[in-house]
C-alpha positions in Angstrom: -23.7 6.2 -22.9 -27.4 4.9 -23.2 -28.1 1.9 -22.2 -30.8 -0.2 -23.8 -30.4 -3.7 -23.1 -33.5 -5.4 -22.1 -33.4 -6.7 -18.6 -33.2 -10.5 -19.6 -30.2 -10.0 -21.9 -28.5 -8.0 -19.2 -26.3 -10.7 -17.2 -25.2 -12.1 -20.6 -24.1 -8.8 -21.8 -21.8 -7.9 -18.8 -20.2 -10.9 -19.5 -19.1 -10.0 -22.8 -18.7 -6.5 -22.0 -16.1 -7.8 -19.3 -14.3 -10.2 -21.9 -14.1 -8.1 -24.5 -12.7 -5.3 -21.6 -10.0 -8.2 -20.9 -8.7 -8.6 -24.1 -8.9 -5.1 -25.7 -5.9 -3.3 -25.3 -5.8 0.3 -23.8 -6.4 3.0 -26.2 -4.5 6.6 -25.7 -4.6 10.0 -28.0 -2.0 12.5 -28.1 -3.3 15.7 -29.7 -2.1 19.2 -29.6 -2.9 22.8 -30.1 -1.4 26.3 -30.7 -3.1 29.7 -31.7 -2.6 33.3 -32.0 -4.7 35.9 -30.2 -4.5 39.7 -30.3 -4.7 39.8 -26.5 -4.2 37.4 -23.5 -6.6 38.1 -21.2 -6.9 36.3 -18.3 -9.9 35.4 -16.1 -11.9 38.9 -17.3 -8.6 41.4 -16.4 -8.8 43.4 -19.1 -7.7 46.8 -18.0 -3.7 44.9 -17.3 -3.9 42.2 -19.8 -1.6 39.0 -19.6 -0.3 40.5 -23.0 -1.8 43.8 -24.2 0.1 41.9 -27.8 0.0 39.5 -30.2 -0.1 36.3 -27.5 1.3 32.6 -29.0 -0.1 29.6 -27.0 0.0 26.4 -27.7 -0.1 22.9 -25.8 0.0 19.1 -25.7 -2.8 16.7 -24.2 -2.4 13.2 -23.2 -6.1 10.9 -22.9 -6.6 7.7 -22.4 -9.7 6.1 -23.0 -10.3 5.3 -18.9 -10.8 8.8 -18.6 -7.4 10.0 -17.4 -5.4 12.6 -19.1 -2.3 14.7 -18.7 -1.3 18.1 -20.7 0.7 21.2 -20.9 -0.4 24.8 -22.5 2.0 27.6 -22.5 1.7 31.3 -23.5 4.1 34.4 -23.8 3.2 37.1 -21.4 3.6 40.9 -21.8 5.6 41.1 -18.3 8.4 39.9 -16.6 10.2 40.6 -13.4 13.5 40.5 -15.0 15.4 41.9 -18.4 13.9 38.2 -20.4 10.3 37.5 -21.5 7.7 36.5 -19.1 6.2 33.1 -20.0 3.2 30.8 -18.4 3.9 26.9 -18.1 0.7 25.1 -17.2 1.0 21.3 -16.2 -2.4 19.3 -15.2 -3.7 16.2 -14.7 -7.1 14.8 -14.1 -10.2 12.1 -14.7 -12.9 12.7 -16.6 -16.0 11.2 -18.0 -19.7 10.9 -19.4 -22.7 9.4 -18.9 -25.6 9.8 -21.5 -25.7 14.3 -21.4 -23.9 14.3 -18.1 -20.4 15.1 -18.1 -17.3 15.7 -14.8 -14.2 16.5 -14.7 -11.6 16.8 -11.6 -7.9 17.5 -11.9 -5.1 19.5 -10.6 -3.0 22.2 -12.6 0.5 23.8 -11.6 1.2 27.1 -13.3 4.9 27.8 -13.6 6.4 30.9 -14.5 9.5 32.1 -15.8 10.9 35.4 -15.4 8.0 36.1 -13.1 8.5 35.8 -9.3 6.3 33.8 -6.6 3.7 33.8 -9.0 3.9 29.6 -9.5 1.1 27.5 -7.9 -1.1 24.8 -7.9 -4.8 25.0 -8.5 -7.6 22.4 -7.8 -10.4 22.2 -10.3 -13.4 20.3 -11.1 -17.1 20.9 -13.2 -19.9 19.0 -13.9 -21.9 19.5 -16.8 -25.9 18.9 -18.6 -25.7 18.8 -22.1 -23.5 21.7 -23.7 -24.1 23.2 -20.1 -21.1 23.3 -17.8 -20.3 24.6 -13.6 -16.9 24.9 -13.0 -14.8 25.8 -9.9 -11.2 26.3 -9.6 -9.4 26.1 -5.8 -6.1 28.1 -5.3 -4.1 26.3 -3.3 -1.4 28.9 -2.2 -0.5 32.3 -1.7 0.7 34.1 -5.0 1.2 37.7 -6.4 -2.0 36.8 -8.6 -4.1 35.5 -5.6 -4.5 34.5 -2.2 -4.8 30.3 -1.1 -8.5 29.7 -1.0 -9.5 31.9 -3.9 -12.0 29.8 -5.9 -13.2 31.0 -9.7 -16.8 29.8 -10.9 -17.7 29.6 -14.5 -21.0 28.7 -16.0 -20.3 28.3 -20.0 -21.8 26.4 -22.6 -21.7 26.4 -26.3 -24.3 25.5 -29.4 -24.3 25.2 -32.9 -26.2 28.2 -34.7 -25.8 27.1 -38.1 -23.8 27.8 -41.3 -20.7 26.3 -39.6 -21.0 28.9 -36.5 -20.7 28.0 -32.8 -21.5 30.4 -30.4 -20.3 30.0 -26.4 -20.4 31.9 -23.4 -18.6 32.0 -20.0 -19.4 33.7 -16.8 -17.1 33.8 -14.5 -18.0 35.0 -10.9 -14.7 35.0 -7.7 -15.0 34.8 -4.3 -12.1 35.8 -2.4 -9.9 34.8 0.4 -9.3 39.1 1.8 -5.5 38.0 3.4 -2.8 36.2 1.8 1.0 36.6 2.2 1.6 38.4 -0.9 -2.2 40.7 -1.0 -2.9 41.5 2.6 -6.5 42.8 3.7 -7.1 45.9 2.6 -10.1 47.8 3.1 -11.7 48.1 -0.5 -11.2 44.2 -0.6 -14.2 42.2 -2.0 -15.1 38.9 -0.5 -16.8 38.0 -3.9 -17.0 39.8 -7.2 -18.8 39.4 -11.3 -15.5 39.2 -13.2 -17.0 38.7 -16.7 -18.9 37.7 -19.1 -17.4 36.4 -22.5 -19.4 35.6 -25.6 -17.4 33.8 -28.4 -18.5 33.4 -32.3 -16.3 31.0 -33.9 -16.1 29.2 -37.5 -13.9 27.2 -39.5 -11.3 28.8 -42.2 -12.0 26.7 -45.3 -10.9 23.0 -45.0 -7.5 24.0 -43.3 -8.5 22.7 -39.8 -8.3 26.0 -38.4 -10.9 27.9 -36.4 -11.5 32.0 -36.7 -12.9 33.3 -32.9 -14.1 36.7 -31.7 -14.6 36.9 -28.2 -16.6 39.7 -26.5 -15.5 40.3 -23.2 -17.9 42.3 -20.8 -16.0 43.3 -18.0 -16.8 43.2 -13.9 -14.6 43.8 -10.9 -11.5 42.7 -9.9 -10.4 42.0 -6.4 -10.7 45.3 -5.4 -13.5 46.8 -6.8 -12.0 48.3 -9.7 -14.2 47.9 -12.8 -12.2 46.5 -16.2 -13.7 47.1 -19.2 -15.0 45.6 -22.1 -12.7 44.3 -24.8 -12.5 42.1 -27.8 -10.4 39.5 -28.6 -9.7 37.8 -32.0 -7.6 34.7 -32.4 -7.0 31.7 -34.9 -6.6 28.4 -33.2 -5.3 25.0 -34.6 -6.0 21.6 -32.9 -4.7 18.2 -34.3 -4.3 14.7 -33.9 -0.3 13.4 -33.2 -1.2 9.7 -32.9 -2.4 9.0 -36.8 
């Protein structure tokens, strides 16, 4: 927020500010989410996909005007372990916040997993941000068939507004890896740190429905091992609204 009290009124106005604090009541929003994407690609992996389908995700966010905030997201995988659909339960929780253009954010996610075995974890993250510009980091906290405890994925995204309704957003995303874990030992084409990807998303709205049309461009890196994915495109439809009016 910018401040522009003049330094005489200032005493006078925190006194206020603090009454008016008192007596307000504590304002929440529930909102939620769901969309359907012609791929689920996670993290950059494009050459074995989340879901090489139709994916459906969805999810439900919890805010409360301190800056704290709890959610879930789910998504049908492509995979599974067993004879039933795989399927991705993410549960996080976290503080965020603003001040005039910058931004932070720290939380902590669990994924959970059905159908898919030691593949549930938790994951540390946090980002700051300038302005539509954004550093993120996310901390694996255990070993997993996906990763190894002490991986950590970096993004750099932002987004702007091009005109005509468009918004146009990138993400790169960049790993470096811990080489041994329980479930992906060391192995001699390991990488200590990797490009994963680079994603360029066009989006606009359709009509006055509230829904958004996206087409991501996904330029490939490495993953773990060196192996190069490659480029893909991914279109979706997405949906957010408000459950609190």
């Amino acid at each position: 927020m910018k401040n522009s009290i003049r330094p005489i009124a200032l005493a006078t106005a925190f006194s206020i500010a603090s009454m008016a604090a008192a007596i307000a009541p504590a304002q929440a929003e529930l909102t939620g989410n769901i969309g359907v994407f012609s791929q689920y690609v996670l993290r950059g992996i494009t050459n074995a996909p989340e879901n090489d389908g139709a994916a459906i995700q969805g999810g439900i966010d919890w805010a409360h005007d301190s800056g704290f905030y709890l959610g879930y997201w789910g998504s049908n995988l492509g995979y599974s372990d067993s004879d039933g659909t795989g399927f991705e339960n993410d549960f996080y929780g976290g503080w965020g916040g603003s001040v005039d253009n910058f931004s932070w954010d720290l939380g902590l996610i669990y994924y959970y997993y059905l159908n898919i075995d030691d593949a549930n974890a938790p994951e540390l993250y946090g980002s700051v941000g300038f302005g539509p510009v954004s550093l993120g980091a996310k901390y694996l906290m255990d070993d997993i068939v996906w990763g190894n405890q002490g991986d950590i994925y970096w993004t750099l995204g932002g987004d702007m507004d091009i005109g005509a309704g468009f918004n146009l957003g990138g993400t790169l995303g960049y790993y470096t890896y811990e080489t041994d874990g329980e479930y992906i030992p060391e192995a001699p084409e390991a990488k200590s740190s990797a490009f994963r990807h680079f994603d360029v998303t066009l989006s606009h709205p359709i009509g006055s429905t509230g829904a958004d049309a996206n087409f991501t461009y996904i330029f490939g890196g490495e993953d773990r091992f060196g192996g190069d994915q490659d480029d893909a495109m991914v279109f979706s439809v997405t949906y957010g609204f408000d459950i609190t009016k």
